[in-house]
ROTISE-604742 format. One record per residue (C-alpha): y, z, x. Coordinates in Angstrom, 3 decimals, m for minus. Example, Ala and Ser with C-alpha at 12.3 -4.5 7.8 and 13.67 -1.06 7.14 Angstrom:
2
m4.500/7.800/12.300
m1.060/7.140/13.670
***
This chain:
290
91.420/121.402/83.654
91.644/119.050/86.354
95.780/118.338/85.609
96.064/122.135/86.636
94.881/121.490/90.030
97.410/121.698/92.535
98.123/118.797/94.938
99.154/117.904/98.399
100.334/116.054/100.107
100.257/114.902/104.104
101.624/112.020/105.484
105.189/110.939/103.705
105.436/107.183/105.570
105.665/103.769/104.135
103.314/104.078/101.973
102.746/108.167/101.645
106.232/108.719/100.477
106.348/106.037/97.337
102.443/107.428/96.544
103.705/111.312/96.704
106.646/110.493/94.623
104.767/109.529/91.894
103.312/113.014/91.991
106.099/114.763/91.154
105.309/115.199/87.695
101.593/116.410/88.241
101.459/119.519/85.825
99.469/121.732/88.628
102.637/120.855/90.979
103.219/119.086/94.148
103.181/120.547/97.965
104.183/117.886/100.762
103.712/117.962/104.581
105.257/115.966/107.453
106.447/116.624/110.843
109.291/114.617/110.250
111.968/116.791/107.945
114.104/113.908/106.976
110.646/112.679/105.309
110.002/115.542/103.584
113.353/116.465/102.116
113.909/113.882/99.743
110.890/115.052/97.764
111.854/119.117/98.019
115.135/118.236/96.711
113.319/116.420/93.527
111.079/119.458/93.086
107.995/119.767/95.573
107.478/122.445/97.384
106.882/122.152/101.272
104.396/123.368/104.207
104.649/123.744/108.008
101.421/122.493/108.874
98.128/120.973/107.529
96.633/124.784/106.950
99.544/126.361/105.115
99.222/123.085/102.549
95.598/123.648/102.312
96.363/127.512/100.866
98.241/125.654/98.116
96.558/122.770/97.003
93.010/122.029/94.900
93.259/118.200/95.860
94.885/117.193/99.047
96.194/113.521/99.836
96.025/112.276/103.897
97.802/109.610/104.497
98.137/109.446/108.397
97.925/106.646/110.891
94.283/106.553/112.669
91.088/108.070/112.641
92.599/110.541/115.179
95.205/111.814/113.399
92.892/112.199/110.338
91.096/114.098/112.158
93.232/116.571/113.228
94.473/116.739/110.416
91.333/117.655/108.700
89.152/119.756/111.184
92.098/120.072/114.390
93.254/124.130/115.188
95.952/123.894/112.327
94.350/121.713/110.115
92.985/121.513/106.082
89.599/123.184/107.025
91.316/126.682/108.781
92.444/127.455/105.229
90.989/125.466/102.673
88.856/127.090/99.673
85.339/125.980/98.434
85.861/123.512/95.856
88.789/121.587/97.380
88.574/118.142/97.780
90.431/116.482/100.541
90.949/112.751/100.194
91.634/110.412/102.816
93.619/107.191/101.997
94.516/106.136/105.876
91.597/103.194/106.542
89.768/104.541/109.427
85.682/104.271/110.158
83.510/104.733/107.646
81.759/107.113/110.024
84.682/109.123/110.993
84.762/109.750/106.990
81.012/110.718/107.143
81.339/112.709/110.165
84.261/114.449/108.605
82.796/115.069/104.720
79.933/117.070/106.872
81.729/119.112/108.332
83.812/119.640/104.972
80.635/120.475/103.474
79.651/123.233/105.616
82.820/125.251/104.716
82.127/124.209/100.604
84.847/121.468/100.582
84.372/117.892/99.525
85.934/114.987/101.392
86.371/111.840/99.499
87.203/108.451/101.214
89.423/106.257/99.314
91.258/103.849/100.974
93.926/101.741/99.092
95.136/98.057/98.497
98.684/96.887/97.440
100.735/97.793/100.269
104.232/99.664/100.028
105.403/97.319/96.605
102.406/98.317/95.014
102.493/102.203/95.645
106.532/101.902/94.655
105.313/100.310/91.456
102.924/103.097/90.849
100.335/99.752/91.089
97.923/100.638/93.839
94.475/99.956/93.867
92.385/103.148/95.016
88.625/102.724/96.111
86.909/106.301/96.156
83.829/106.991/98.267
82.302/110.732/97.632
80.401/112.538/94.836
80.608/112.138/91.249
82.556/115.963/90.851
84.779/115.230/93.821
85.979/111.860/91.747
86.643/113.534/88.180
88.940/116.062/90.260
90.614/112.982/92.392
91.277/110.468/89.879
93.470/112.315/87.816
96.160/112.449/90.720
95.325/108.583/91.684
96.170/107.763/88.180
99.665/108.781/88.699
100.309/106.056/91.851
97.615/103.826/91.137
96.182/101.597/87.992
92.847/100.619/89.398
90.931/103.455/90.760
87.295/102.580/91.298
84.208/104.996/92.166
82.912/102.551/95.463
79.690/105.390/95.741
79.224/107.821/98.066
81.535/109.014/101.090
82.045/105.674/103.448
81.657/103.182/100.619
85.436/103.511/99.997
86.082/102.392/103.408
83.685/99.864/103.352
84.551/98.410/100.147
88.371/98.522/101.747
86.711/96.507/104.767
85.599/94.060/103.008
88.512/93.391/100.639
90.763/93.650/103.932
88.016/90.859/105.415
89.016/88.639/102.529
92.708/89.610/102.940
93.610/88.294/106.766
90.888/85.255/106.621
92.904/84.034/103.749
96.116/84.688/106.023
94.446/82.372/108.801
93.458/79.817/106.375
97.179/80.189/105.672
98.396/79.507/108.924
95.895/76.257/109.071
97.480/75.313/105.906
100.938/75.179/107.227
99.836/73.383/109.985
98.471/71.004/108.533
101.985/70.528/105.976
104.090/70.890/108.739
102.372/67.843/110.478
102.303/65.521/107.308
106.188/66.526/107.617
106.483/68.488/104.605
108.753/71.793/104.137
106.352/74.649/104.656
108.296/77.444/102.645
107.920/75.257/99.645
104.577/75.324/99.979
104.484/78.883/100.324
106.165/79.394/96.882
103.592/76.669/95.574
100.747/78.787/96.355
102.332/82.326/95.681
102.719/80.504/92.274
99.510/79.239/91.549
97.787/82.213/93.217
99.818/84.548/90.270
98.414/82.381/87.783
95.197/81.772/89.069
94.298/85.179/90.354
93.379/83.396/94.127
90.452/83.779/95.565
89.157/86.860/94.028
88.927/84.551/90.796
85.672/83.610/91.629
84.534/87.206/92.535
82.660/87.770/89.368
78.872/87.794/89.947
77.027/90.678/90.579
74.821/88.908/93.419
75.363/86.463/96.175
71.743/85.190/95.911
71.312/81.760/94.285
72.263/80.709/91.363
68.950/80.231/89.106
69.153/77.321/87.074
70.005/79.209/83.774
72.564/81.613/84.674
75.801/81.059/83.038
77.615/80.624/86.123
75.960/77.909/87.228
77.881/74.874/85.868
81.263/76.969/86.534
80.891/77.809/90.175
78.980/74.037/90.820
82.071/72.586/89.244
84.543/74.756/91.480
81.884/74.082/94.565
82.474/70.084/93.576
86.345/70.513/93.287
86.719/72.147/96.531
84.295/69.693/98.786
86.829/67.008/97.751
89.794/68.589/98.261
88.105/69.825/101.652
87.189/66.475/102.637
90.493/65.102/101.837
92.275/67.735/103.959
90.002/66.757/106.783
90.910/63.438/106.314
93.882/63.835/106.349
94.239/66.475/109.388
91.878/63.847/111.440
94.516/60.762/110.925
97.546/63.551/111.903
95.659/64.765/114.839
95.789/68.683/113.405
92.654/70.600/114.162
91.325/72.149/110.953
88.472/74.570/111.755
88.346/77.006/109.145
88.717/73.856/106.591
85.407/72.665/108.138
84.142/75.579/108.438
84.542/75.659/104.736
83.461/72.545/104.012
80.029/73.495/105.416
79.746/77.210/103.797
81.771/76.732/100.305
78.267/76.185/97.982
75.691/78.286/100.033
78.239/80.717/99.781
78.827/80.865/96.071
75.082/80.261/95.160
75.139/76.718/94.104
74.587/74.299/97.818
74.608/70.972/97.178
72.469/68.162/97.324
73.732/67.288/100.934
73.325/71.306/101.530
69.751/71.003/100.283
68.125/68.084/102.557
69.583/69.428/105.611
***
């Protein structure tokens, strides 16, 4: 029932117009909306229809996409004079993919509510390659109905699409992945400091780690518990994450070393150095007597 829901579209940019592409096919049919027409005719000439505005979509569609910039603009879009809400029936769910407040999503799913529509956050990771690729990852924050009638759709421009809990927890769950995402990119930047010091060829490095990361799955290869507490003496993770814990205090050290006799600052590395076992449940003996 759900694949006979008609969908929309708003918001054909970098990453909109790859996502709404993959829609084209959606048995219930496609409706797109942008203020720019150069954006919007490349999909009407492969078979979606078109709208002027956010309320003339909303007449159309079951299951409406916003992909916008900012909170602002989702707003607008959503509740402004023109927007989703002037037209929308009961039982539409309007999902949000632009990463904006967790609040703003709240604020905005009650005032959904009040006119019988459902808003669902759900935020999404894997940039403009991943939504060409149809390889997106899609976290959902709203009700239990409002997902069954979303992840149809999702499925068509995304391969992970998880069910984070209730409205926000998409955004927040996009927050923290996003957390992960640009502290990696300043340990990054220490990194290459460090090479570029110890006169090695930093964009070797770089494929060095892009390799091993594709192998090794990066950092969110040790995202596996279900807790951060820690670890009790018989869990099964215990000797796996104390033998990564013991792996990466070396190689810490030996960084710091290293950046100490090359007079390059490291403070994320020791930064690490001091928060690597508390932080995966397993502190070390030097952890423990401090």
């Amino acid at each position: 029932m759900n694949a006979e829901l008609p969908v929309g579209f708003i918001g054909l940019g970098n990453m909109g117009a790859p996502m709404a592409k993959k829609l084209l096919d959606w048995p219930g049919g496609l409706t797109v909306c942008d203020m720019r027409a150069e954006a919007v005719q490349p999909l009407t000439e492969a078979g979606a229809a078109s709208a002027h505005s956010a309320a003339e979509l909303a007449e159309k569609a079951g299951v409406i996409s916003v992909t916008v910039l900012d909170d602002e603009q989702v707003r607008a879009v959503v509740a402004g004079p023109d927007g989703l809400l002037r037209t929308a029936a009961p039982g539409t769910v309007v999902a949000v993919h632009s990463t904006i407040s967790d609040r703003t999503a709240e604020a905005l799913a009650g005032e959904c509510a009040e006119r019988g529509v459902e808003l669902v956050d759900a935020p999404i990771s894997g940039g403009a390659q991943g939504a060409a690729r149809g390889k997106l990852a899609v976290m959902v924050g709203g009700t239990d109905t409002a997902f069954e009638k979303v992840r149809g759709p999702f499925e068509c421009f995304a391969d992970l699409v998880v069910h984070a809990g209730p409205v926000g927890a998409g955004t927040r769950m996009k927050l923290a992945r996003n957390l992960l995402h640009f502290i990696a990119f300043t340990a990054a930047t220490e990194a290459q400091r460090l090479a570029e010091a110890a006169d090695l060829d930093i964009t070797v490095l770089g494929k060095v780690v892009r390799h091993s990361d594709a192998v090794t799955g990066g950092p969110g290869a040790i995202m596996l518990r279900d807790r951060t507490a820690p670890i009790e003496p018989t869990d099964f993770w215990l000797p796996i994450l104390s033998h990564v814990r013991d792996l990466g205090e070396k190689d810490l050290g030996l960084a710091l070393d290293l950046g100490a006799r090359l007079g390059v600052e490291l403070p994320l590395a020791a930064l690490a150095l001091d928060r690597l076992g508390p932080g995966l449940g397993v502190p070390s003996e030097r952890e423990t007597n401090e």
